[in-house]
C-alpha positions, 0 to 999 in steps of 0.5 A: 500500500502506498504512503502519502506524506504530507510536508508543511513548511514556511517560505518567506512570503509563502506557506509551502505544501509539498506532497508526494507519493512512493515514485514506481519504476514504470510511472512518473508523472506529476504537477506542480503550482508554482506563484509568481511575484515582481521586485521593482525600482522607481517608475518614470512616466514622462510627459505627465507630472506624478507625485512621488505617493502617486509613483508608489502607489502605482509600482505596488499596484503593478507589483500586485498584478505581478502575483499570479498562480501557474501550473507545471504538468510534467512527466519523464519526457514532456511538460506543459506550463500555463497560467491558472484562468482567473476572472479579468476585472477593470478595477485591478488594473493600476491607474493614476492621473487618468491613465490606467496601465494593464500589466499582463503576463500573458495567456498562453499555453507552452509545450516541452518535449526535450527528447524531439527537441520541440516547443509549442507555444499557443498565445494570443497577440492582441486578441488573436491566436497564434501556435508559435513552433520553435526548438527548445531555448537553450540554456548553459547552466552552471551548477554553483553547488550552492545548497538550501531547502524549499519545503522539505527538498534539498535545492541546488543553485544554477545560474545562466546569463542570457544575453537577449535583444530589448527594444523600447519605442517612444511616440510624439506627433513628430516622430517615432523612436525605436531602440534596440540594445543588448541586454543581459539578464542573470538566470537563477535556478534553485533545482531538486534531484529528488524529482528526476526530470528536466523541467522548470517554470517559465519555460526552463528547462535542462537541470538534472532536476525539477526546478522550484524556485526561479528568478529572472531578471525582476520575476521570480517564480516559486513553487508552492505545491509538488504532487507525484503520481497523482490518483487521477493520471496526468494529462499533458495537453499538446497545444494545436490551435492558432495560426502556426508561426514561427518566433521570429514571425511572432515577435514581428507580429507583436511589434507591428501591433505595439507600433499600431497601438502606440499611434492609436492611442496617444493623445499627447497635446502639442507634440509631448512624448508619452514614455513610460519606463520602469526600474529605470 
């Protein structure tokens, strides 16, 4: 007869629940909740006159936003990654000044399988679906060595420096700006070999173990709950619906949009720049 052994534990900020069962040789499979947060510096808005309160009081509403509940569905070759469905309402969107800012993490669906080396991604683009098909991102981990606990389970600390494109766009009357630089970011992962497969929040993927607690760049996921071999089997959803595009394509698509919108939607009186930065 199998066991079921509940672990408790407190996390900074978290109540941790870990439960699992006896791992068999023939099956393993799993899901894990993961929530995520946002750290964040000063806000500038510029163009509009905003008290420093006024500052505060939108980066913690921004932070709020930030915290949301995901799922990892995995077994010992593929995973799915997604955001748990929660009701949309207007009044937790940050505003101040008569401007209001939606944060959004996204809507989407991602698909890993590192035996075909094969990533689906079914995502909306401003309101239309697309499925993006791309080779799995890859990662060079360095293992730290570096130990702590999450819950009752020995993590292992791994780092890997990403190096990637950000490209910022500010609009006037009179012109458009676009800028490209390159970016580096820190990836820090905490993994447990204690739950042998090679899957992880966000789309990471690569340790030889599942990874708990992630944090890139200002976002940092955290796993609040592990349950192994479940009664009821798992079930890892491929993602098939949406106009198939690949990355490339995509980001294209989703930078025409912002262009679109940025035109639509300022409104700045005599030629004044509407540019919003944040943690800068």
């Amino acid at each position: 007869m199998r066991k079921t052994i509940l672990l408790i534990s407190l996390v900074p900020g978290l109540l941790v629940g870990i439960a699992f069962k006896a791992v068999s040789q023939q099956k393993f499979e799993g899901i894990a909740s993961y929530k995520s947060s946002m750290s964040m510096g000063t806000i500038n808005v510029a163009g509009r006159e905003m008290s420093p309160d006024m500052q505060e009081s939108l980066r913690k509403q921004l932070m709020q936003q930030s915290q949301r509940d995901y799922t990892l569905t995995f077994n010992l070759e593929e995973a799915t990654w997604k955001e748990d469905a929660e009701l949309e309402s207007s009044a937790g969107a940050p505003s101040t000044g008569g401007m209001q800012i939606r944060f959004s993490m996204g809507n989407s669906i991602s698909y890993l399988n590192p035996s075909k080396n094969q990533f689906l991604e079914e995502t909306e683009i401003f309101g239309k679906k697309f499925l993006i098909e791309d080779e799995l991102p890859t990662f060079n981990w360095k293992i730290t060595g570096e130990t702590k606990k999450i819950g009752e389970y020995t993590v292992i600390k791994a780092e890997y420096e990403n190096i990637s494109e950000q490209t910022t766009m500010s609009l006037s009357d009179s012109e458009q700006t676009t800028e490209t630089v390159m970016d580096t970011t820190m990836i820090t992962a905490w993994y447990t070999p204690d739950i042998p497969v090679s899957q992880g929040p966000s789309n990471t993927w690569g340790l030889p173990g599942l990874i708990l607690e992630l944090k890139n760049g200002n976002f940092t996921f955290l796993c609040t709950k592990v349950e192994l071999n479940p009664a009821t089997p798992v079930q890892i959803e491929v993602p098939s619906k949406g106009k198939r595009v690949t990355r490339e394509e995509a980001d294209a698509i989703r930078d025409e949009k912002l262009q679109e919108m940025m035109k639509k939607y300022d409104t700045g009186e005599g030629g004044e720049r509407r540019v919003i930065r944040i943690g800068g």
